[in-house]
C-alpha positions, 0 to 999 in steps of 0.5 A: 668550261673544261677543255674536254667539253669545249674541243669535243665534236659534239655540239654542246648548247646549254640554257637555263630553265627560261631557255636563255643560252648559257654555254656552248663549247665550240662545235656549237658555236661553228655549227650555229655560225650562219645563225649568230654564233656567239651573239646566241649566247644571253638569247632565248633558244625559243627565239631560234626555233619556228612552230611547231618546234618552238611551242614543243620546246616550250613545254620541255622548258616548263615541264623538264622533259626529255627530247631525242630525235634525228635530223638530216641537213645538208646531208648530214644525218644527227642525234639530238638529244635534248635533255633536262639537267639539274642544279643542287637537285633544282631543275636547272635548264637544258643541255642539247647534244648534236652530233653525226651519225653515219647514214647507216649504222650498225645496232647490237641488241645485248643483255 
């Protein structure tokens, strides 16, 4: 992992096509602490998520969808942005971006 990705403060989580965790760079394993951290890495992302998540996750996993969202925990407001990637052209599995935004935050419209 290049050591961009691994420092950045974003929480990068990536799973193959079947939902097995491969990767996460540090600001993942940190925010995943209290649910395994490391020991998430080879899991299924399935196991980590309660229904009604888990059965949408499912069909992300089977169809290559895209899911964006935002979330608050713990007083924290963030994106999620979970998104399908490839491989040689072959669907490959999904990479998750969390990150925090401010509560209130400014929006431009541009064209």
């Amino acid at each position: 992992m290049n050591d961009w990705i691994k420092e950045i403060d974003i929480a990068i989580t990536v799973c193959d096509k079947e939902g097995i965790i491969l990767s996460m760079n540090d600001k993942a394993l940190s925010t995943f602490k209290n649910d395994g951290g490391e020991k998430l890495l080879g899991t299924n992302v399935l196991d980590c998520h309660p229904e009604p998540s888990r059965t949408q996750l499912s069909g992300m996993l089977k169809n290559g969808t895209k899911n964006v969202y935002t979330i608050e925990k713990e007083g924290k407001k963030k994106l999620i942005l979970q998104s399908p990637y490839s491989v040689g052209n072959e669907y490959a599995g999904f990479v998750e971006f969390s990150f925090e935004i401010p509560a209130e935050m400014k929006h431009f419209v541009r064209g």
